[in-house]
C-alpha positions as CSV (number, residue, x, y, z in Angstrom):
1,X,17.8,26.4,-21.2
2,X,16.1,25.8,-18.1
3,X,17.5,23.1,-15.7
4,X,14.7,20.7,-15.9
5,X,15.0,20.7,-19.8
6,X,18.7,20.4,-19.5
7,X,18.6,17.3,-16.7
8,X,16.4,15.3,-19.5
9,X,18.4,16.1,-22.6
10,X,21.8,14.8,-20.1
11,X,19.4,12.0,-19.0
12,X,17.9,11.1,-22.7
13,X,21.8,11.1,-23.7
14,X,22.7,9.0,-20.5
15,X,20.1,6.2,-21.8
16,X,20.5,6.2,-25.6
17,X,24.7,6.2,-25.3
18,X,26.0,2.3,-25.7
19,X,28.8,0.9,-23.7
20,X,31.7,0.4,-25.3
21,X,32.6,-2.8,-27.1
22,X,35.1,-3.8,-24.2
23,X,32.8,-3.7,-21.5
24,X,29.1,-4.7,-23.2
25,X,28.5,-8.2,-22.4
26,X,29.7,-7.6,-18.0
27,X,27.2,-4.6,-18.8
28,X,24.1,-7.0,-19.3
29,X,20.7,-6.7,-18.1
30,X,21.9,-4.1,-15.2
31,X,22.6,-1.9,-18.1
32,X,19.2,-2.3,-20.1
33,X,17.2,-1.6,-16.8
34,X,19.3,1.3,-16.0
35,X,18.8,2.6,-20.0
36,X,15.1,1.6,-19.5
37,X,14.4,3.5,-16.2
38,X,16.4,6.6,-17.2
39,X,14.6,6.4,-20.6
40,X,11.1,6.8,-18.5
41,X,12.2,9.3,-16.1
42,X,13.6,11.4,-19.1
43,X,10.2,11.1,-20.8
44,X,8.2,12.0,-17.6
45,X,10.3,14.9,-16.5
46,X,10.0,16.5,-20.0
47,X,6.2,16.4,-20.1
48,X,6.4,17.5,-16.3
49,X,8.7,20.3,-17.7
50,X,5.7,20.9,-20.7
51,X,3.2,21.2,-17.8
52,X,4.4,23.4,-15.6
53,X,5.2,26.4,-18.6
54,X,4.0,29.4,-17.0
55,X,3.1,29.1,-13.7
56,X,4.7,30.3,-10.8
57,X,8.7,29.1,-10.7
58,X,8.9,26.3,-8.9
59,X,11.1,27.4,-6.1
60,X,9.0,29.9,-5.1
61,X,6.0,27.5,-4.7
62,X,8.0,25.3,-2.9
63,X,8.9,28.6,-0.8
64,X,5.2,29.4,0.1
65,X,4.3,25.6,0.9
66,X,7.2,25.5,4.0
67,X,5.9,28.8,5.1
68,X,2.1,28.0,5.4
69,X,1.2,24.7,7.4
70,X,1.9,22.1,5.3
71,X,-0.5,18.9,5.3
72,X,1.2,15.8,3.9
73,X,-0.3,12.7,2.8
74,X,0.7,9.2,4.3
75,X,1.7,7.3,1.1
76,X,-0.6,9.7,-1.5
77,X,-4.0,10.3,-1.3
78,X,-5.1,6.4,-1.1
79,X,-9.0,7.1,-1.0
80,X,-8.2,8.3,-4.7
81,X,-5.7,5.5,-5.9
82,X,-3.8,3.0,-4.4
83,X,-1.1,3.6,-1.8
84,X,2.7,4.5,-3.1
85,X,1.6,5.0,-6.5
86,X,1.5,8.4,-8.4
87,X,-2.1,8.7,-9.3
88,X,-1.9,8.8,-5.0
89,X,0.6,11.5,-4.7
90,X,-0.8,13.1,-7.7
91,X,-4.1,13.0,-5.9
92,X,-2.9,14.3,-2.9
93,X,-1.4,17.6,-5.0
94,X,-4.4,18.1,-7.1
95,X,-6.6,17.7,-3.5
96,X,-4.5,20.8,-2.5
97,X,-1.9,19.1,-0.1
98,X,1.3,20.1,0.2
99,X,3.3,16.6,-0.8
100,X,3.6,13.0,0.4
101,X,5.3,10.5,2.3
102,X,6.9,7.9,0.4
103,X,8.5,4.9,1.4
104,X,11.5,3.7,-0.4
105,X,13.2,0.6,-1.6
106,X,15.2,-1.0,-4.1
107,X,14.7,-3.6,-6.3
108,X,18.0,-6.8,-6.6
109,X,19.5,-4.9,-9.5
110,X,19.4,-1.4,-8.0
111,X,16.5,-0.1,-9.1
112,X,15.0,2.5,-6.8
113,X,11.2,2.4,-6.5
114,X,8.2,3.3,-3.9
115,X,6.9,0.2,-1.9
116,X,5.6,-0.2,1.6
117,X,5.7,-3.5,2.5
118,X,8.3,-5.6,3.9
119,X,6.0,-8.6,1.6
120,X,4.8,-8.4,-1.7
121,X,1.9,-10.9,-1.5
122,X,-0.3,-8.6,0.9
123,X,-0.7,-5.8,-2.4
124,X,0.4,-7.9,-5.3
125,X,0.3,-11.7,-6.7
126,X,3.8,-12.1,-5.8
127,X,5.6,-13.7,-2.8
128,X,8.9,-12.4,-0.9
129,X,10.2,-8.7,-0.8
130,X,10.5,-6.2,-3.4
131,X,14.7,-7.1,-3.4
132,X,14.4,-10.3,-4.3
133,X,13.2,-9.1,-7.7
134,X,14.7,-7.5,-10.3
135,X,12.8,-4.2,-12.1
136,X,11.9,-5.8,-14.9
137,X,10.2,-8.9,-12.9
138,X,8.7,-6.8,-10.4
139,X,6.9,-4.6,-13.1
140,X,4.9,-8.1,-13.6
141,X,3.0,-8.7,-10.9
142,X,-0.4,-7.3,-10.7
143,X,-2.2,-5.5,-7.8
144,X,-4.5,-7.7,-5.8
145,X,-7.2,-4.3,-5.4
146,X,-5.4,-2.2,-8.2
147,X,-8.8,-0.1,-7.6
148,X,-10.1,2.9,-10.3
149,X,-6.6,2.7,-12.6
150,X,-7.1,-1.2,-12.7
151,X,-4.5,-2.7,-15.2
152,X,-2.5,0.8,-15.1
153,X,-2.4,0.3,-11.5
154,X,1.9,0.1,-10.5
155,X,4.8,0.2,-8.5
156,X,6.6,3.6,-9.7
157,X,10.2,4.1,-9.2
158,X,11.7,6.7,-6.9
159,X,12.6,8.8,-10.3
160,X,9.1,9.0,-11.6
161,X,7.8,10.3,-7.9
162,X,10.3,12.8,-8.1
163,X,10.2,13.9,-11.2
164,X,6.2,14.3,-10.5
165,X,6.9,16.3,-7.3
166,X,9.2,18.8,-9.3
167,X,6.3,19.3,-11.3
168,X,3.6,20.0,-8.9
169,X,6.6,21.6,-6.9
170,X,5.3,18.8,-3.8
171,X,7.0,18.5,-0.6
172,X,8.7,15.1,-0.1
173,X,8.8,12.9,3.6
174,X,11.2,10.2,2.6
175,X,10.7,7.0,4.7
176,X,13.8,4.2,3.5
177,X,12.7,1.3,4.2
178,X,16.4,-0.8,3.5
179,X,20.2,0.3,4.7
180,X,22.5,1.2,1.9
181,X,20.5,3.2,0.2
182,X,20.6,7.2,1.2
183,X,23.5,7.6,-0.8
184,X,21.5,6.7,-4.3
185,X,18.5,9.0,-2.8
186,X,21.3,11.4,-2.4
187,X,22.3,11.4,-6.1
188,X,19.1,11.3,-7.3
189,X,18.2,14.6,-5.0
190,X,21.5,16.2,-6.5
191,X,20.7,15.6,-10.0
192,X,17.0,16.7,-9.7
193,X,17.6,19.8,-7.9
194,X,15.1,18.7,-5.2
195,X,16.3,19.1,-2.0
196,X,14.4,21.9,-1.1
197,X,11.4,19.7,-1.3
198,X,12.6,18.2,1.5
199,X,10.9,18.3,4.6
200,X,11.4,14.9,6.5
201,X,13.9,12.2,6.7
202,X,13.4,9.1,9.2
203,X,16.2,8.7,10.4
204,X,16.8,4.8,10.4
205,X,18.8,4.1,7.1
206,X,19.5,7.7,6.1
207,X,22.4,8.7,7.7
208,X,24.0,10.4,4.9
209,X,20.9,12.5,3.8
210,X,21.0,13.9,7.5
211,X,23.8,15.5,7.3
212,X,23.7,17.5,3.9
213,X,23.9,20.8,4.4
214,X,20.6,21.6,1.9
215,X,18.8,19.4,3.9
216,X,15.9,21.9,5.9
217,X,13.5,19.8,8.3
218,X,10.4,20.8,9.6
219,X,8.4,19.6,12.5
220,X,5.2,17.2,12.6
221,X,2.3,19.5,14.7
222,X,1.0,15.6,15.3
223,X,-0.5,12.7,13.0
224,X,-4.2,12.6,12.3
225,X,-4.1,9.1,10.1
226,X,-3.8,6.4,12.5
227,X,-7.3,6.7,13.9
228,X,-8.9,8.8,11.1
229,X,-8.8,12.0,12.8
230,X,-8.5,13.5,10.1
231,X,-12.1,13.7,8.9
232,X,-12.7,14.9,12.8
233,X,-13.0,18.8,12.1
234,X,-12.6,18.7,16.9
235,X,-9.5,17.0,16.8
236,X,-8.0,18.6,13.5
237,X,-8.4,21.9,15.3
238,X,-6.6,20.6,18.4
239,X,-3.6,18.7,16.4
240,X,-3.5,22.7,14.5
241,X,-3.1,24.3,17.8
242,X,0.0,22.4,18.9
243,X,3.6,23.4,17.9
244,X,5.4,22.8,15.0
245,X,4.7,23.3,11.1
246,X,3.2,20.2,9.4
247,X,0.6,18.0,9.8
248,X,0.3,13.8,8.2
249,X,-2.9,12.3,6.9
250,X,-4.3,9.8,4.4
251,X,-6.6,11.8,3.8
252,X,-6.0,15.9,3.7
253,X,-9.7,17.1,2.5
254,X,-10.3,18.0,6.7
255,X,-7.5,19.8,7.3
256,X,-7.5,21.5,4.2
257,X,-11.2,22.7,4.5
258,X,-10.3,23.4,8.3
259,X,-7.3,25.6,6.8
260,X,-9.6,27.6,4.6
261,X,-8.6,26.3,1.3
262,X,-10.8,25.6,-1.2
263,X,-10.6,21.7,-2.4
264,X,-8.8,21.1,-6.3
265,X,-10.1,19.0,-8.9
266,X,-9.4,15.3,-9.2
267,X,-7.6,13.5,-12.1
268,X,-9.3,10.4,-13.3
269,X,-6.9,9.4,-15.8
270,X,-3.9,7.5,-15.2
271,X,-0.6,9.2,-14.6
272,X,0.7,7.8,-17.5
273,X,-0.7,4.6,-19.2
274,X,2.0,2.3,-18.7
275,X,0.4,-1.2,-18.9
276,X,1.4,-4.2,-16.8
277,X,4.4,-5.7,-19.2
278,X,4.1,-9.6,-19.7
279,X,7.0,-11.6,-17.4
280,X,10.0,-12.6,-19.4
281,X,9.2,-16.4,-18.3
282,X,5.2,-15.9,-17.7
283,X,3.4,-18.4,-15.6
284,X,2.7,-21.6,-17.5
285,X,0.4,-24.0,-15.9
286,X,2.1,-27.2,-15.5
287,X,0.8,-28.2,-12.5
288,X,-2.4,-30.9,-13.1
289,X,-5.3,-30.1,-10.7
290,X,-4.0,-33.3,-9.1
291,X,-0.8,-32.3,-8.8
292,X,-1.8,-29.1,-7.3
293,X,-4.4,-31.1,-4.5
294,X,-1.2,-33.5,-3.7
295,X,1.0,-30.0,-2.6
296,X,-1.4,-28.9,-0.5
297,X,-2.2,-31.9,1.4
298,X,1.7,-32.7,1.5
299,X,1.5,-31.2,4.8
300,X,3.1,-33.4,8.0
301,X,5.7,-30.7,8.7
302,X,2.8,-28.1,9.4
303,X,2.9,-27.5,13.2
304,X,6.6,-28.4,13.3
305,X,9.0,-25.6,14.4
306,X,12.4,-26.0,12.7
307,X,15.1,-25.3,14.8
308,X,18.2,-24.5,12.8
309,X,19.0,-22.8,9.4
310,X,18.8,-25.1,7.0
311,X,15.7,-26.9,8.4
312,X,14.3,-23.1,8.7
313,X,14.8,-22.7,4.4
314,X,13.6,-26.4,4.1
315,X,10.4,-26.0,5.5
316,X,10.2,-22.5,3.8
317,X,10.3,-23.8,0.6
318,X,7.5,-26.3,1.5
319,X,5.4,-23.3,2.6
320,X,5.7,-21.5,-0.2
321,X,5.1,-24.7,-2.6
322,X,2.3,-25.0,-0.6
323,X,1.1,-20.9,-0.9
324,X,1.8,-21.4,-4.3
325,X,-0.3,-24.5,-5.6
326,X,-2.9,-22.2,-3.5
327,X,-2.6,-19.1,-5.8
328,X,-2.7,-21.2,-8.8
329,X,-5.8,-22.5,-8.2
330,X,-7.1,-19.3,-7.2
331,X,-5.9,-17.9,-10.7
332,X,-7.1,-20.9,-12.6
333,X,-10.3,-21.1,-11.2
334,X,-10.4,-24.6,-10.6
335,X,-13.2,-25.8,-8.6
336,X,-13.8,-29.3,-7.2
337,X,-14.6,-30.4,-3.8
338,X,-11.7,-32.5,-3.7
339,X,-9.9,-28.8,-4.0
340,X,-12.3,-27.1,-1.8
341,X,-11.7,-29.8,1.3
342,X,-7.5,-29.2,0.7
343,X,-7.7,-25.4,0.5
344,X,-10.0,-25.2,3.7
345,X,-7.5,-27.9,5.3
346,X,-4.6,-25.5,4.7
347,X,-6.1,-22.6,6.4
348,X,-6.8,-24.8,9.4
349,X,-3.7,-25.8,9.6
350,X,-1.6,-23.2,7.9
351,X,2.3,-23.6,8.3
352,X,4.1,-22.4,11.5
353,X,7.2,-20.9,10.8
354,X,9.4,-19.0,13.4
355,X,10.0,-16.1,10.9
356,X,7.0,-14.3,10.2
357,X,7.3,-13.4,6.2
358,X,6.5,-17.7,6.4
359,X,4.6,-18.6,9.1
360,X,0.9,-18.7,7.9
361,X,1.5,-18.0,4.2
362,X,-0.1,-20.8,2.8
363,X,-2.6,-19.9,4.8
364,X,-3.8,-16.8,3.9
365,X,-3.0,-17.9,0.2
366,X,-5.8,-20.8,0.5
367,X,-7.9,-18.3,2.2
368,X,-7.9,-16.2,-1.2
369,X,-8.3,-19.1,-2.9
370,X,-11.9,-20.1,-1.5
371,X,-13.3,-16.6,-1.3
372,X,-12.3,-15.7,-5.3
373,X,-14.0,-19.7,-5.9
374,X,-16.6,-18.2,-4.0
375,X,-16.7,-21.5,-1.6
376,X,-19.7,-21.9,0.3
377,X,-16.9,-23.0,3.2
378,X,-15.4,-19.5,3.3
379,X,-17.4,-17.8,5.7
380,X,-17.0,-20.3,8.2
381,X,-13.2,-20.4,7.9
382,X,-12.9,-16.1,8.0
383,X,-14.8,-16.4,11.3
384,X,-12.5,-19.0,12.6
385,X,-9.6,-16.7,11.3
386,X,-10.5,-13.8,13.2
387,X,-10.8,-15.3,16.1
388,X,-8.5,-17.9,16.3
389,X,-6.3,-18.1,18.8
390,X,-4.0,-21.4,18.5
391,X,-2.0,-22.2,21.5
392,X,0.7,-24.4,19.2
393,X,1.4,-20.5,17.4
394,X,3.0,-19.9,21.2
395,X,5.9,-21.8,19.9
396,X,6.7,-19.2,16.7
397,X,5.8,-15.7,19.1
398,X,8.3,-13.6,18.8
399,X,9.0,-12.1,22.7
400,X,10.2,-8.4,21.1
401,X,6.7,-8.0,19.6
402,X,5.0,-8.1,23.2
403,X,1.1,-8.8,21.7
404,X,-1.1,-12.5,22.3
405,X,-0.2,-15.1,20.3
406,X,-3.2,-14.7,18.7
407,X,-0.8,-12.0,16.3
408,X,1.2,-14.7,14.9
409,X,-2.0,-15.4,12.6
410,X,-2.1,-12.0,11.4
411,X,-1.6,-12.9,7.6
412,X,-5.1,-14.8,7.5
413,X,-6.5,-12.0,10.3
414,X,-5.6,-9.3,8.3
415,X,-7.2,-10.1,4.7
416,X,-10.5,-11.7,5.7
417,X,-12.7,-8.1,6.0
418,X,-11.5,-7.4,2.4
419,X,-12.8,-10.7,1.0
420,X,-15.5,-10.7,2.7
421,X,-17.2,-8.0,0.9
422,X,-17.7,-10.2,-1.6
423,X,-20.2,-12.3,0.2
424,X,-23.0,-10.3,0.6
425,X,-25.5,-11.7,3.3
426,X,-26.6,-12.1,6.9
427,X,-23.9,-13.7,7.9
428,X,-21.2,-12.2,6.3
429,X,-22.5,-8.3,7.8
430,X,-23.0,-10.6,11.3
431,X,-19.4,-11.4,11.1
432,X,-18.6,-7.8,10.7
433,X,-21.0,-6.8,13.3
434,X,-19.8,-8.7,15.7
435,X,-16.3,-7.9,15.4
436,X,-17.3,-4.1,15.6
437,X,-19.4,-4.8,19.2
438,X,-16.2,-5.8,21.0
439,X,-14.1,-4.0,23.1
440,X,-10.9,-2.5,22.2
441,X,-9.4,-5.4,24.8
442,X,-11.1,-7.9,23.1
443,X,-10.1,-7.0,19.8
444,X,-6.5,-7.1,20.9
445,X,-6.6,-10.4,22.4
446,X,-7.1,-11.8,19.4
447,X,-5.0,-10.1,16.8
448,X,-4.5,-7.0,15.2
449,X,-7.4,-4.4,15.5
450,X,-9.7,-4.9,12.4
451,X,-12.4,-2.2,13.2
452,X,-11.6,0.1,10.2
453,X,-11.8,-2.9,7.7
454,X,-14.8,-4.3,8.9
455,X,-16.4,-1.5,9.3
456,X,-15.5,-0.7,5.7
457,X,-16.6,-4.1,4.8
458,X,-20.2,-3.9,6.5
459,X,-21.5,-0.6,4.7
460,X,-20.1,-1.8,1.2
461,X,-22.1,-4.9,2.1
462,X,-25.3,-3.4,3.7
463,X,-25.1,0.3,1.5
464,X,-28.1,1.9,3.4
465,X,-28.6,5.0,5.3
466,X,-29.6,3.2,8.7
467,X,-26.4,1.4,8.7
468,X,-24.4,4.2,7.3
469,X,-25.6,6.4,10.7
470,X,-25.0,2.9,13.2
471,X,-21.5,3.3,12.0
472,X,-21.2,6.6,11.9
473,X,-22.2,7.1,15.4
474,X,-19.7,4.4,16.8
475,X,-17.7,5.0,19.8
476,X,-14.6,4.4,17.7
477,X,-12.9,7.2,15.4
478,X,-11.6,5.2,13.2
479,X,-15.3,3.4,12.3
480,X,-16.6,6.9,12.3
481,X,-13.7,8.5,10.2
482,X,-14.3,5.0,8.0
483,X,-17.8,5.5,7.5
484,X,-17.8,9.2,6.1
485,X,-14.9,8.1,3.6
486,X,-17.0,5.2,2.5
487,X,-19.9,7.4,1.9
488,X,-17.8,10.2,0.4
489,X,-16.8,7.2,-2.1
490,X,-20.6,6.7,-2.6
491,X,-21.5,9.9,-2.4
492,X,-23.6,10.0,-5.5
493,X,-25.7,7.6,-3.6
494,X,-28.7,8.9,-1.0
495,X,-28.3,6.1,1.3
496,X,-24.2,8.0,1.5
497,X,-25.7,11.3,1.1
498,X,-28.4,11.0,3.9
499,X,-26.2,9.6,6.2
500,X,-23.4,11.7,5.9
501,X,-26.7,15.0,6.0
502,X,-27.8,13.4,8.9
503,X,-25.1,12.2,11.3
504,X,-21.7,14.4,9.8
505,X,-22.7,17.4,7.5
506,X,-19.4,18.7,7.9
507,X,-17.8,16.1,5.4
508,X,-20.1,17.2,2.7
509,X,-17.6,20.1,2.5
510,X,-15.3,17.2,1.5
511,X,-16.7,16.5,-1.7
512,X,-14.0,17.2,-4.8
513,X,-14.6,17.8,-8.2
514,X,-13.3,15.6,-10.7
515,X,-11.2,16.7,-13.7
């Protein structure tokens, strides 16, 4: 029996054997997620074991991938799927990389899974961080842009990422994103027989993975994904020349056409098609649209700064009532202008909060709100959004962050490009237009850099050749390296095709096939 068949049976056994009478009822719902997650990974690695009959042993794959130049992609192939989820990674595989970078968490009953975010609410209809749930709860929330998978669009755990990296044999980058949990990661490396997949560890929170003896680094030649680089065949050449083994992307078609191999066939079926389960107490509207305009405008406290603790939590629950009469709105639909003038009120004058996960929450939450209501006040607000720069926010800058004030609004700054797109116009592609025509000073003054989105933003809202080639031609490389993924996206398109024939013919040798 080979080991991966072996590891399910033991796991299979591991989730179907009871507790015994004596300890059942302190075993409670940490129990029935454990039997539930183990009960998933033991399915996936048995039809990852199924899959992988025939070909080349595993170990030896793994073998050739640390001897050639390994490309590894920055949370999965994310022009494919969404980020940290395995239709991403699998992407990334199938593409021809050589494995991914995951970042890891765990959920308030132990469950380990793959999540970015230090906040939920950016990606998913949630609030808070990925601890404060438990698995079961967590599994709940939808994805804000769940993209091609839509409703199979979800959080995996750490299990099913590894169980799918055994199969395509896939390198592994693990980036932990909490303390206290290497020694879990450990285990589960140990009873998967993975660490030979292993090729990078950050070092903050895994001090006991650093020093096992089967753990084998390589070294990072450089990073190509921070300015999208990586669809720039001049400097994927240079970042090839420098010393060390691997290279990191988002996207690996460049360097994999600028290695010489030939690009693999996409997958355009989910993973697996695990649905979105219903939460155990599901939202029930109780709230009256009344109700609902009464939180919002419940506001006095908004440019306060609480000083202590307790008045801290106090005036974080408030925000969060607040970000949450917001969402419900958005999710209900309800339109009045008694709803409109509250919601634009509370991006105005969103909450300051000295700790960032609150300050602005409500918000960026009102901000949604309007754009999915499709408010004819929304345009106006995103402009003031992306330029705003409050000088009462001085009083919630944190010093250790060294960046304007302006940042302290980067929750409403950060979203507005993506909601934009759905305003198509004049002055929703002037908005975008002028953000791209400052300077990189500019930009910076007044929050986080936004090029990449709004350039994004503009060509999904203009979709023609001419504008395709404006961005294309753009002094940044992250507008540029923007712009040919937005046409490769579109790519069945001419206005995508032209451009890209005209102004980068070198990322038509990006095109994959599809499966």
């Amino acid at each position: 029996m080979r080991n991966g068949d072996h590891m399910a049976r033991l796991l299979v056994e591991d989730a179907a054997r009871p507790p015994c009478r004596t300890n059942a009822l302190r075993v409670g719902a940490r129990r029935a997620t454990q039997v539930a997650v183990s009960l998933l990974a033991a399915t996936f690695i048995l039809t990852c074991q199924l899959a992988t009959n025939g070909q080349e042993p595993r170990r030896e794959r793994v073998s050739a991938r640390r001897r050639g130049v390994p490309v590894i992609c920055h949370r999965g192939a994310s022009e494919f799927a969404h980020e940290n989820t395995l239709e991403a990674y699998r992407a990334s595989l199938e593409l021809g990389a050589d494995g991914n970078e995951i970042d890891i968490r765990a959920t308030r009953d132990g469950v380990l899974v793959c999540f970015h975010d230090d906040m939920l609410d950016q990606l998913l209809d949630a609030f808070g961080d990925v601890a404060d749930y438990d698995w079961a709860d967590l599994q709940t929330f939808a994805f804000r842009r769940p993209g091609r998978f839509g409703e199979f669009c979800r959080i995996p755990t750490l299990e099913e990422v590894i169980a799918l990296h055994r199969q395509h044999a896939g390198l592994l980058h693990l980036d932990i994103k909490r303390p206290g949990l290497d020694v879990s990661i450990g285990a589960l490396l140990d009873r998967f027989d993975l660490w030979d997949h292993v090729i990078a560890i950050n070092e903050e929170n895994a001090a006991a993975l650093l020093k096992v003896g089967r753990y084998r680094p390589l070294r990072y030649k450089g990073s190509l994904y921070a300015d999208r680089q990586e669809v720039d065949p001049a400097a994927i050449k240079v970042t090839l020349a420098k010393p060390g083994e691997m290279v990191i992307v988002d996207d690996p078609r460049g360097v994999l056409v600028e290695l010489g191999r030939k690009l693999g066939r996409v997958s355009s079926e989910p993973v697996k098609k695990v649905q979105r389960p219903s939460s155990v107490s599901a939202r029930q509207p109780v709230e009256s649209e009344s109700e609902l305009v009464k939180i919002l405008q419940d506001d006095a406290d908004w440019s306060s700064i609480p000083e202590n603790a307790d008045d801290r939590a106090v005036k974080a629950r408030a925000i969060r009532l607040r970000s949450n009469s917001a969402e419900e709105i958005r999710r209900r639909k309800i339109q009045s202008p008694e709803i409109e003038v509250a919601l634009a009120r509370r991006v105005q004058k969103r909450s300051l909060h000295p700790e960032w996960m609150h300050d602005g929450l409500d918000g960026a939450s009102a901000l949604r709100a309007l754009a999915d209501l499709h408010s004819s006040r929304f345009l106006r607000l995103a402009r003031e959004c992306v330029w705003r720069d409050d000088p009462a926010a001085a009083a919630v800058l944190d010093p250790r962050f060294k960046v304007a004030r302006s940042w302290t609004d980067f929750r409403t700054k950060v979203i507005v490009f993506d909601l934009v797109e759905q305003f198509p116009g004049e002055d929703a592609e002037q908005l975008c237009r002028d953000y791209l025509h400052l300077s990189d000073d500019e930009a910076r003054q007044i929050g986080p850099l936004q090029y990449e989105p709004a350039a994004r933003c503009l060509l999904l809202l203009r979709r023609d050749q001419a504008t395709a080639v404006e961005l294309l031609k753009h002094r940044r490389s992250d507008v540029r390296g923007s712009a040919i993924l937005t046409c490769l996206a579109h790519i069945d398109k001419p206005w995508a095709r032209g451009a890209l024939e005209k102004a980068a013919p070198h990322a038509l040798d990006y095109i994959p096939m599809e499966k």
